[in-house]
Structures are given as structure tokens and as C-alpha cells.
N, C-alpha and C positions, 0 to 999 in steps of 0.2 A: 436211305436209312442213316441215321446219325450214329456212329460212332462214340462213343465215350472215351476219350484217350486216358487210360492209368495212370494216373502219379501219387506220388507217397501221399499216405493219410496224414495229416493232421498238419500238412506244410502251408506256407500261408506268403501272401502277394497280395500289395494295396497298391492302389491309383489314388490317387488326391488331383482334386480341381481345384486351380489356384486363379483369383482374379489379376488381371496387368493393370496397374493405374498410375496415370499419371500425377506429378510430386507435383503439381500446385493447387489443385482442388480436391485432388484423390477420386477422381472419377474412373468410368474406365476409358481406357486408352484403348486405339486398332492395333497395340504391339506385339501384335504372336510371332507375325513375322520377321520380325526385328533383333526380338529376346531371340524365337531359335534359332536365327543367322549368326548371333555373339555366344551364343552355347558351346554351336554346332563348328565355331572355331577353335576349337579346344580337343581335344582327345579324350571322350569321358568313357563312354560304355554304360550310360544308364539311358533310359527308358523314359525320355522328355518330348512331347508332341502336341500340335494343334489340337483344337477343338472346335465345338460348333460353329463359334463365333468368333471374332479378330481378339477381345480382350478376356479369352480365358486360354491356360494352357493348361496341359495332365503330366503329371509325373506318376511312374511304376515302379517299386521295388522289384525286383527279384525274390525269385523264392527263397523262405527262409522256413526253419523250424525254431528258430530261436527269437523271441523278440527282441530282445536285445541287440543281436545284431541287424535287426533289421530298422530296428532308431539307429545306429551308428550308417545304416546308408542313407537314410533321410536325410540325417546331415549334411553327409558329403554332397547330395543333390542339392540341398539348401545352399550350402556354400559355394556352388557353382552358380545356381541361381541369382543369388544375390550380390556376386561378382560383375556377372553379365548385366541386370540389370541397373545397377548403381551407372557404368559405362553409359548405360542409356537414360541413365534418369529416370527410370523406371519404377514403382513400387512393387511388390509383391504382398498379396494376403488369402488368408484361409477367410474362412466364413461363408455361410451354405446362401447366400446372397447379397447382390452390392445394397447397402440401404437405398441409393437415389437414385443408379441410372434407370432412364428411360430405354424401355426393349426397342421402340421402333427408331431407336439411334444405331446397334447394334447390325453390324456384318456378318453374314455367314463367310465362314472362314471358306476359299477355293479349293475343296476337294469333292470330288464326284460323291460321295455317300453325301455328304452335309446338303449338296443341293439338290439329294431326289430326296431328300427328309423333308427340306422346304419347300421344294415343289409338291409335297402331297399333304404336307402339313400350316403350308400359309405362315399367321403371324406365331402359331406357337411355338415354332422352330428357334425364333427370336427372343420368345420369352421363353425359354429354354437355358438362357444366359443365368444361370445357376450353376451352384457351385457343389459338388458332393466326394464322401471317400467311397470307395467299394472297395472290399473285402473277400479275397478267393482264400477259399481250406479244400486243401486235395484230399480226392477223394478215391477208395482204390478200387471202383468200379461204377457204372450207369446207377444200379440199384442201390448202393447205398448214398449216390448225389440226391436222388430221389426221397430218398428215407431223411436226408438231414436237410434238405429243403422244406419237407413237412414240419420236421421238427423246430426248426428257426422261426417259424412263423411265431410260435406263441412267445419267444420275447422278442421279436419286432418295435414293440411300444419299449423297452430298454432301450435299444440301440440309438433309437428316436430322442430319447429324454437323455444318455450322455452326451451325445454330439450338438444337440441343439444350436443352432447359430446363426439364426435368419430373423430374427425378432422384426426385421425393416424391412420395404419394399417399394421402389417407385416413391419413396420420399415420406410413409408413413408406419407408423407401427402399428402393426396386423396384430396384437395381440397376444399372437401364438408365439409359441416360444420357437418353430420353426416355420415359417409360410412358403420353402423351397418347395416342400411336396406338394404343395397346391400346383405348382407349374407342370408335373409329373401326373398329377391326374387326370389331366387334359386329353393326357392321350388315349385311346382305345383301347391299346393291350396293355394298360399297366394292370396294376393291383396283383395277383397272386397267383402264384399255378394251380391249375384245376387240380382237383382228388383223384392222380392214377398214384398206382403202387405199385409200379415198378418200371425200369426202363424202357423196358417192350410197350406196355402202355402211354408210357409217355412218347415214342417212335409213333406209335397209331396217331397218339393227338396232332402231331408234328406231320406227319404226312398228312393228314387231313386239311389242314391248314395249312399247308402250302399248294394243296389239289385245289383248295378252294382261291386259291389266289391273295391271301391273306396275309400271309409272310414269304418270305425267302430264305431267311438264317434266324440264329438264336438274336442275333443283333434286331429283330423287332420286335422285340418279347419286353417290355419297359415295367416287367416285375421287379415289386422290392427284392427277392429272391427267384434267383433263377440258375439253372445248372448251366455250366458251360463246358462243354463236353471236348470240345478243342482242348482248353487245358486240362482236363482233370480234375474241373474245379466245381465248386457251389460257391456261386458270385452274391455276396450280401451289398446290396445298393441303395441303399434306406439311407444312409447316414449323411447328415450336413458335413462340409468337410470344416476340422475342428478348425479355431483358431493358432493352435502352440501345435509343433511340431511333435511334443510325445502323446498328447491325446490319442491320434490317428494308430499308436503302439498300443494303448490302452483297451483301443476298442479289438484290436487283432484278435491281443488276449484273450479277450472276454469268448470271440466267438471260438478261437482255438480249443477253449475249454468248454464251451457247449458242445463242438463238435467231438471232443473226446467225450464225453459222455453221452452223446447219442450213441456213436459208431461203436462203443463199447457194452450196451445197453442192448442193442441188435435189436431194436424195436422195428417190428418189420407192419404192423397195423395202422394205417393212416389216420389220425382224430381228427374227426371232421368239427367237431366241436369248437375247433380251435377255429374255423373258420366261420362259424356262425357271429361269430363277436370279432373277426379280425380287422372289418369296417371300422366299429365304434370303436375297439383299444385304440386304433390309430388315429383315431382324430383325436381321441383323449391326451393320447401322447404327445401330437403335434402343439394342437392347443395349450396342453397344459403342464408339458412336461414332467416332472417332480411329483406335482402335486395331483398329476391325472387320477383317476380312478377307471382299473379293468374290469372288464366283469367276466367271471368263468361258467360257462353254458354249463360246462358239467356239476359243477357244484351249485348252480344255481343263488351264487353270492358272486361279493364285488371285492376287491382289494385295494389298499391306495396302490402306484404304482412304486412309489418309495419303497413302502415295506416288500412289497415282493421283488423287487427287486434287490433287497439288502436279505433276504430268503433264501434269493438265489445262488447272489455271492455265497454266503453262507453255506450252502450245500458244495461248491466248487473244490472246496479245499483240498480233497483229492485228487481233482485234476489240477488244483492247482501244485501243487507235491509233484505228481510224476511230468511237469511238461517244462517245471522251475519259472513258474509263473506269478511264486509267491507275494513277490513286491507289485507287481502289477495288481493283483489282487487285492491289496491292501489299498493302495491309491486308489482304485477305484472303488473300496469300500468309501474312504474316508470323504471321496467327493460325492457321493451318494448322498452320506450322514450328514454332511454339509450343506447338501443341495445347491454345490456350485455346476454354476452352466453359464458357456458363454456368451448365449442370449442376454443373462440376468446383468453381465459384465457388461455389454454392449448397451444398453438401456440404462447401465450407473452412468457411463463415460457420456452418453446422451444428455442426462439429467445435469450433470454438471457442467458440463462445456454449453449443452444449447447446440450443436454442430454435430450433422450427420458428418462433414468433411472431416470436421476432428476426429470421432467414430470411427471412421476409416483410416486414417491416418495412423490410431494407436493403433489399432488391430493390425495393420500392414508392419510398423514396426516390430511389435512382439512376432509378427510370424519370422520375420526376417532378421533379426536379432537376440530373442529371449533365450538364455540357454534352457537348457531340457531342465524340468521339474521347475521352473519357474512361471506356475501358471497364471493366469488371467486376474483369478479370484483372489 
């Protein structure tokens, strides 16, 4: 039986996947083990570690209830980063994919989990070499991780169209304003948790599938949302990881105050509704970001995703009042109204240089340089 371990509601811990590239073409480089060798010479006490392949590494915040101080550790992680890796000639960058490397260039990085992923997953483990933030909100019990797992699903297509940052791939643009999640579908257990209602049910799913030989831990579960019961948490894994360093704050926000308003709401009824269209929101989202269009099963009509998303802000401002979210809130209205994303950024710097290399090259500067509130757009 899985356990749910208790932690404070509405606390909040992100992971960012960061590309390593090398400063003369800005491809990536096999430097995971290099970076964490020059890190790991230092005295830090954050939460910096490989990943599936040699040129991606993950950075974790700590739990925080306050966004603000949880940009102010970003930093200090940045500033470490970017210390170590200058040492090595290294670059660092956000963006939910490199525009041109080739996957079957790419190493699985030497840890036992990474190579029985590849061994039963082949080249996808490879093309895996993506980049994303996840997002945990503690939660103060099994049943209500459950209850706000259902409920995150219906803005999923949000989360999708702020972070946006994969417009490139293998050397061409896809169109969409993100094409990471394409590499994510691949797998068998991604897309969505089934419709139980409550932790005991979800225990049943979970032992059943593991009797069948289908998983082992919550670690094969490759849902955009999924409870993780070790920490406490409901883990949102949708999102490209941004380009700028406050974005990745911006998006906290957003879910902090969904989840205050679920878990306050005490909606204890699953909408299945929401899963009947949670397919199509999501391609719309990926595909088209901003200008997607959702459609709501229950009402039987469609919304831009703009407006409902600027609906939703709108309705937050009570959470946003008791959590002091207020500026967060605001910046993310304004980039909504805007329709800035760093897809749309990534395709200007394209358009004007001609160079995927250039492309990467700004984008790795602004992530490792830009101060906060100096975004892309």
C-alpha cells in the first residue's frame, strides 16, 4: 500500500531541466559529469543532479510557501551554475528543447534507473533528451492529492501555453509552439490518471498494476499530473522548462493559487467531463498556444484559450490576496494580454540571425545572465 506522507498545503518545490552546451556551436555537450564535479566542489546544499542523458542536468528548490523566496534560491543555484560552468566553458539554457541536436548522438547518463528505462524503452529514452519544469503543492492528505489532481487537469492547456519553449527540433520548426510533449507521448503510461476518487481507489489502481507487472513505483507513471505520495506532493509535469529564471516562479504561482482554491472549495466529485476533451485541449495548447481554442464538454461550446485563461486570472484574486501573490498575478496577467511566449521569442531570434546556433546561444545567455523581470519579449 502506498502511503501518502503529510506535508503543509499549499507549499511548493520545482525541478528545472537545464541543457549543457558547448560555447562554440551551442550544441549539447556530454558535460553532466564535469558541471557536477565543479559544483560538487563547493559547499552548496542545493539539490543539483544528472539526468537521463550526459547533456542535461536538474536543479530543485526546496520547499517554500512564499514565491519570492523561492526566486531568490533560484538564483543562488544560477549563480553557482554559472560560476562552475564558465570554469568549463560550458553554457547553460532553459528551453523545453535543443533546436538541432540529434537524439541518437545522445548518452544515457551511468545510473541504474536510466539504463533499465533504456533497456525497455530503446531509442525513446534517447529522444527523451528534453527539457521540462515540474511543479509539487503539498498536500495535507492522499484524498485531497487526488481531488487536486483532478482538478489541474482542466487548466493543463494554461500551463502548456505560458511555458511554451520548444518551437525547434532536430533542426526544424514543428510548428507548435511546444513539440517536447510529443517525445512524452511516446510512452505508454503517460497522459492522465484514471477517474478514482479517492486515495483508497487510487491504492487499488496501484496495486493492481504493479500485480500485473506493469510498474514498480510512482516513478513509471509519465502523467502530466501525478500524486507523489513520498513527498506530500501533486507533481504538475506539463510544463517546457522556461527560458528566464522568474518565469519558472510565475508558473508556481499560478498552480499555488489553483491549488488554494481547489483545496478550499472541498470539491470532493471527480468531472469526468474534463477528460473527455483533455486529448484535444492539449494538442490545441501545444500546437497553438495563445491562440488555441478549448472546448467544454459540459457546456457544449469552445473558448479561445487566451480569454479563459485571462477569466481565470481574473477570478484568482482572492487567492491571490491571501497567499501575497499579487505581483505574480499581475505579470502573468500582462503576458497573457501580450501573448508573449518564448516560443514566439525563439522564432524572432531565428527569423533575424538565419541560426539555430545563434538561437541557442541567446537563449543560454539570457538564462545565465538576464536579471529577473527582464524577460525574452
Amino acid at each position: 500500500m502506498l502511503e501518502f506522507n503529510r506535508s503543509q498545503p499549499l507549499t511548493l518545490g520545482v525541478e528545472l531541466e537545464l541543457m549543457i552546451l558547448n560555447r562554440r556551436d551551442y550544441d549539447l555537450t556530454r558535460g553532466s559529469d564535469d558541471l557536477l564535479l565543479q559544483v560538487n566542489r563547493l559547499q552548496h546544499g542545493f539539490d543539483i543532479k544528472p539526468e537521463i542523458t550526459q547533456g542535461m542536468i536538474e536543479i530543485g528548490t526546496a520547499v517554500h510557501s512564499d514565491v519570492n523566496k523561492m526566486l531568490e534560491e533560484i538564483l543562488a543555484i544560477r549563480e553557482l551554475l554559472v560560476s562552475s560552468a564558465r570554469k568549463l566553458n560550458l553554457g547553460l539554457a532553459g528551453g523545453g528543447s535543443h533546436p538541432f541536436q540529434h537524439w541518437d548522438e545522445q548518452r544515457i547518463y551511468p545510473k541504474e534507473r536510466y539504463h533499465l528505462v533504456s533497456e525497455l524503452y530503446g531509442y525513446l529514452a534517447k529522444q527523451f533528451t528534453v527539457y521540462g519544469q515540474h511543479i509539487h503543492i503539498g498536500c495535507p492528505d492522499g484524498d485531497s492529492a487526488v481531488r487536486l489532481t483532478h482538478y489541474l487537469a482542466r487548466y493543463i492547456p494554461h500551463f502548456i501555453a505560458l511555458s511554451a519553449s520548444s518551437p525547434f527540433y532536430q533542426g526544424v520548426d514543428t510548428l507548435f509552439q511546444t513539440s517536447r510533449l510529443t517525445s512524452v507521448n511516446a510512452f505508454p503510461l503517460s497522459g492522465c490518471m484514471p477517474c478514482v476518487n479517492n486515495w483508497a481507489q487510487f491504492n487499488d489502481y496501484f496495486r493492481r498494476m504493479a500485480n500485473l507487472g506493469i510498474v514498480a513505483s510512482m516513478k513509471d507513471f509519465y502523467w502530466d499530473i501525478r500524486p507523489k505520495p513520498e513527498y506530500g506532493t501533486v507533481e504538475i509535469r506539463i510544463c517546457d522548462t522556461p527560458l528566464s529564471v522568474e518565469t519558472p516562479v510565475l508558473l508556481a504561482a499560478y498552480a499555488q493559487m489553483l491549488a488554494h482554491r481547489c483545496l478550499s472549495e472541498r470539491q470532493d466529485e471527480v468531472c469526468q467531463e474534463h477528460y473527455l476533451t483533455y486529448s484535444y485541449n492539449r494538442f490545441q495548447a501545444c500546437r497553438f498556444g495563445f491562440d488555441g481554442m478549448l472546448v467544454d464538454a459540459g457546456n457544449n461550446s469552445q473558448i479561445g484559450l487566451q480569454e479563459d485563461l485571462l477569466n481565470t486570472l481574473n477570478q484568482l484574486e482572492p487567492q491571490a490576496e491571501a497567499l501575497g501573490n499579487q505581483a505574480q498575478l499581475t505579470a502573468l496577467r500582462q503576458r497573457v494580454l501580450k501573448r508573449q511566449s518564448d516560443s514566439a521569442w525563439l522564432r524572432q531570434v531565428f527569423d533575424d540571425s538565419g541560426s539555430l546556433s545563434e538561437v541557442v546561444r541567446r537563449q543560454s545567455e539570457h538564462w545565465m545572465y538576464a536579471a529577473p523581470g527582464v524577460g525574452v519579449n
